[in-house]
N, C-alpha and C positions, 0 to 999 in steps of 0.2 A: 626582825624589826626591833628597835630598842625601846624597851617601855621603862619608863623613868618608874612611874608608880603604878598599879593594878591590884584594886581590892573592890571591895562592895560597894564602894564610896567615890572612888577618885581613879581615874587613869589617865596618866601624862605620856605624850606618846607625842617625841619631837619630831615633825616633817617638815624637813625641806621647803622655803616656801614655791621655790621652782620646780619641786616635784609636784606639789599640789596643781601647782597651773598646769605644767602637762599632763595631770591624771584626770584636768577637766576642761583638753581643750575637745572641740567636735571637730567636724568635717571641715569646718569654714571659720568656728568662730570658737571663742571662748563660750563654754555653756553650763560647766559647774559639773561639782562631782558627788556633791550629798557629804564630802569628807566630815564633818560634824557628825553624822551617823554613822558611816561606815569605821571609822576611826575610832569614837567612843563608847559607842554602840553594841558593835560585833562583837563575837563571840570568841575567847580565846584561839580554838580551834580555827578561824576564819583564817586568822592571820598564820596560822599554821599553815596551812594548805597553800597560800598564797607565797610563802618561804620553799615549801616543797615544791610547787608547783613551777613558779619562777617565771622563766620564757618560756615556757610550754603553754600558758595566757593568753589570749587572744579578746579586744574588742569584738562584740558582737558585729556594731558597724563595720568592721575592718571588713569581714566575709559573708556577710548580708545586707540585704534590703529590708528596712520595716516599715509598713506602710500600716496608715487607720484604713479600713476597709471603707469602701463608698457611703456616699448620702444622697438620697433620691431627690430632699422634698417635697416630697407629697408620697409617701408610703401605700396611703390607699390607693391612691391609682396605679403605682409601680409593681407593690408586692400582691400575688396573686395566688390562688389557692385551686389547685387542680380538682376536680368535680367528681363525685364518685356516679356520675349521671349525665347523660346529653340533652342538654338544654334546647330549644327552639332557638336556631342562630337570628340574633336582632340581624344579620345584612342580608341573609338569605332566605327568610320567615321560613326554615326547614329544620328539620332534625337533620344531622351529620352521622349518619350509622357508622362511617368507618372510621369518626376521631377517636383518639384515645382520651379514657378517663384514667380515673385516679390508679386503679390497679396496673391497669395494660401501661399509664408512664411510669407508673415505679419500676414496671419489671425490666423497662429497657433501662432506668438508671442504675437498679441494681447489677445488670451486665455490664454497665460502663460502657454502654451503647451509643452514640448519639441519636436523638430525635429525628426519621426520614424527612430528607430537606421538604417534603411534599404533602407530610402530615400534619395534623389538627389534633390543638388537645383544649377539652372541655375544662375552661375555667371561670371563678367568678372571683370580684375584689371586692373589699370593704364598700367600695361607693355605691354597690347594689349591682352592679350590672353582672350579665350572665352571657357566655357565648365562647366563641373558638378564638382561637389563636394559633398563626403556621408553630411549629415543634423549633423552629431554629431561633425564634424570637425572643425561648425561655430561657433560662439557665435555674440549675440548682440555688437557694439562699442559704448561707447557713444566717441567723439571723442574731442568735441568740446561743451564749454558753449552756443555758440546760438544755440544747440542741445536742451535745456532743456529752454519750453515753459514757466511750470509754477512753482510749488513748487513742484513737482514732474517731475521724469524722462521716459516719456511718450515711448514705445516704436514705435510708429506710427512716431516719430519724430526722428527715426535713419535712417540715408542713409546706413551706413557700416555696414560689417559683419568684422569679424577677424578668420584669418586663423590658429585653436588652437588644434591642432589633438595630442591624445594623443599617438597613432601607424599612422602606415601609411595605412590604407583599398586601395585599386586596385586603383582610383580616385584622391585622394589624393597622395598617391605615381607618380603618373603618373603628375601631376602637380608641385610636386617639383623634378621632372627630368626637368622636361621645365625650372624649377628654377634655376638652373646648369646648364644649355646650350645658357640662356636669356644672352645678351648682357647688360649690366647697367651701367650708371652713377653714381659712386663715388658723393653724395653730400653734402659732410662737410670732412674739416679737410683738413690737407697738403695736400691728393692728390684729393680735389674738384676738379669735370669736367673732368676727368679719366676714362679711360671706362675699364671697367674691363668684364669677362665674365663667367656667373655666379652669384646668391644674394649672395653664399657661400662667393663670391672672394672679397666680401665689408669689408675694416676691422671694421664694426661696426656691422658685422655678424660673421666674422669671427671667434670668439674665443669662439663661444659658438657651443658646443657638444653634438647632431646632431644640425647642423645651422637651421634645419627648425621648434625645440621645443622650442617654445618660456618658457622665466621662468612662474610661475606659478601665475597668476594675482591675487587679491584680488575679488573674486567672491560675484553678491549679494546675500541677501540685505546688503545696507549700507546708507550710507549718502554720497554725492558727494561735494566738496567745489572748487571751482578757484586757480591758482596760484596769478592771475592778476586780479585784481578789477580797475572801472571806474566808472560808478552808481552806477550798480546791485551789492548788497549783498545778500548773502544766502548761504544754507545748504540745499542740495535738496533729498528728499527722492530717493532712487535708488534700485530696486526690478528686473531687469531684464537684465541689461547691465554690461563687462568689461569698464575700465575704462582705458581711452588712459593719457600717461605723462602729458598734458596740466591740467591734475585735479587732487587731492587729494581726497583718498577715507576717509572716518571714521567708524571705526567700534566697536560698544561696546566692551566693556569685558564682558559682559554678553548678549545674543543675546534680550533678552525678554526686553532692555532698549531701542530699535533703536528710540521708537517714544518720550520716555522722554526724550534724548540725539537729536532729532528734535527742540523739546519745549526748551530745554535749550541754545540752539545752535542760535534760529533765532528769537535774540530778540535784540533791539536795543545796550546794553549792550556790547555784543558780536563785533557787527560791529565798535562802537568806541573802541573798544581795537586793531581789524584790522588796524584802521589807526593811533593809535600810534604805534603799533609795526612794519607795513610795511614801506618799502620806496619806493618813488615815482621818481624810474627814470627812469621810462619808457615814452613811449610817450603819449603826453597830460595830463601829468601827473596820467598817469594808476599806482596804487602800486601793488606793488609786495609784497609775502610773503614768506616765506619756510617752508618746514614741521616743522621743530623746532619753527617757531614763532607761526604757528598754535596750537604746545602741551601744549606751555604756555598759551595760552586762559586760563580766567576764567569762569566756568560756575556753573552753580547752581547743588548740590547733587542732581545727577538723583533720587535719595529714594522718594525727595519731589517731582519731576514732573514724579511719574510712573502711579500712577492713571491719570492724567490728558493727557497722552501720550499714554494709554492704546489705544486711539481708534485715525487713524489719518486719519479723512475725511474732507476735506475740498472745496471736489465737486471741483468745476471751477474757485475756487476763484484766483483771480489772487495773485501774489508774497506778492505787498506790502501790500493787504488787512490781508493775512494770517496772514504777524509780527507784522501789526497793533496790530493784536488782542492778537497776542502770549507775544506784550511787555504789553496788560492789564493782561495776565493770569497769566504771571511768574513770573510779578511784584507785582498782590497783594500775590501770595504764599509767596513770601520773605519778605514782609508784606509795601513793597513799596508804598508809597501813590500815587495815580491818577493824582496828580500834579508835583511829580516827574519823573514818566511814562513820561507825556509829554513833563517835559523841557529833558528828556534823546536822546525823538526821534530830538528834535528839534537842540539838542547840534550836536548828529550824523551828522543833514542835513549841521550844520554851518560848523564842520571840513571838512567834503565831500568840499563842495562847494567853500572854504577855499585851498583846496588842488587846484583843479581843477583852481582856480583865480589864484593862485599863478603861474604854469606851464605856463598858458596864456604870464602873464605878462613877465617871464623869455624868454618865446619865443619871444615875441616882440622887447626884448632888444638883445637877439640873433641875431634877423633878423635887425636889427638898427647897 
């Protein structure tokens, strides 16, 4: 790329102006490229790899689907918490000796089991109530990022279930009558702190027909991503769980790519392009991103990292050992040298850190 000028001060860096518009057109429409960041921003080394790299590039959107993960409204009666006890069932004023509680369902999610279509699991929600539910009606949450311990989405580390019935079985219908008779607080929008009576009578439930089928989530496997970054970046492999609003799911176009589209995704590469394209005005200088800036990610032709995506075990390793090794994999296939590898991770650490000083100091002068 030709850089007119490049010092501590100034970098003139002429583009095309019709290169610009095709490096921010989307799916359908013009949608912007962050070029003001990515262009005077970035890190020597970016543009490097980007020369090395060349047509071996790939849009995210090109070979994925990104989607926000669903939104219930009304959480407390959706999200539900399995019981480490059998409760007195409110339809059948009985104990259920033979539903499962909180151990006996873990241990069938941790086999990757499904729920028998015929079973009962002991749960209760936010709005107080306590009873069964049939097993087909639940699904995994992931709800939340300090859900996901390492580079994968452990299901031993889900608290929630979600309440996802395709019909309504005896149990299930019987709980969302309770639903419709619950007393609830309104919480967002004009009429916040409202009590209405009823999930039905929330207009954030409202306008969906039947109120208690939620839309139809993105189901796994996939790959799970943040809205909001602060340290931690990554791309977490996900085999077992719905995905709540706070995360973005990704998923092939072709399913047989999930672990190349892994390798390509959680490499340092990747992450500096998160922080030019996010902005940081959230708190502590957390960034932010939206599904659109996520589809413009660059990544490598899953073709080249399929063999090497083929098999994805990486045992106990924790996060950052994982991209450690994924920025030596992906970067010799693109034929990256070992020395650029390292200034790419080190450049990442300076913007992060960079971000995170800056917020500091604005706060400081906020509270001054």
């Amino acid at each position: 790329m030709n850089v007119l000028i490049n010092n501590e001060k100034l970098r003139i860096m002429p583009r095309p102006a019709g290169e610009l518009w095709q490096e921010g057109l989307g799916e359908k429409r013009y949608e912007g490229d962050k070029w003001g960041g990515k262009y005077l921003r970035a890190p020597d080394v970016f543009f490097k790899i980007l020369e090395k790299a060349g047509d071996k590039l790939v849009r995210l959107s090109e070979v994925a689907e990104v989607r926000r993960g669903f939104t219930t409204g009304a959480n407390d009666f959706f999200y539900l918490k399995v019981l480490p006890y059998r409760p007195v069932c409110p339809l059948c004023r009985e104990v259920h000796e033979e539903a499962l509680t909180e151990e006996e369902e873990r241990n069938y999610r941790l086999r990757d089991d499904k729920l028998p279509q015929g079973s009962l699991v002991a749960v209760g929600s936010k709005l107080g109530w306590e009873g069964y539910l049939e097993g087909p009606t639940l699904e995994l949450l992931l709800r939340s990022p300090t859900e996901i311990s390492s580079w994968q989405v452990k299901p031993d580390d889900l608290a929630l279930r979600v309440f996802l019935p395709d019909g309504l079985p005896r149990h299930a219908e019987a709980y969302v009558k309770f639903g419709q008779e619950v007393e609830i607080a309104v919480g967002q929008g004009a009429k916040k702190g409202e009590r209405v009576v009823g999930v039905h009578s929330l207009p954030s439930v409202a306008p969906r027909n039947p109120w208690w089928k939620l839309p139809a989530p993105v189901p796994p496997p996939n790959l799970v991503c943040m809205m909001s970054y602060n340290d931690r970046f990554g791309f977490f492999l996900n085999t077992s769980a719905v995905v709540d609003n706070r995360l973005y799911t990704i998923n092939p176009h072709e399913p047989t790519s999930l672990g190349a589209l892994f390798y390509a995704l959680n490499w340092s590469f990747t992450f500096i392009q998160q922080e030019l394209l996010g902005r940081s005005n959230l708190g502590e200088g957390a960034l932010d991103l939206k599904v659109y800036e996520v589809k413009q990610l660059l990544i490598p032709d899953l073709e080249l990292l399929k063999e090497a995506g083929s098999a994805l075990n990486f045992n106990d390793a924790g996060l950052y050992d994982v991209q450690k090794s994924l920025d030596a994999i992906v970067g010799s296939i693109l034929g990256v040298s070992a020395e650029d590898v390292g200034a790419l991770r080190c450049a990442f650490e300076h913007l992060k850190s960079n971000r995170k000083e800056k917020a500091q100091t604005q706060g400081t002068r906020a509270e001054g």
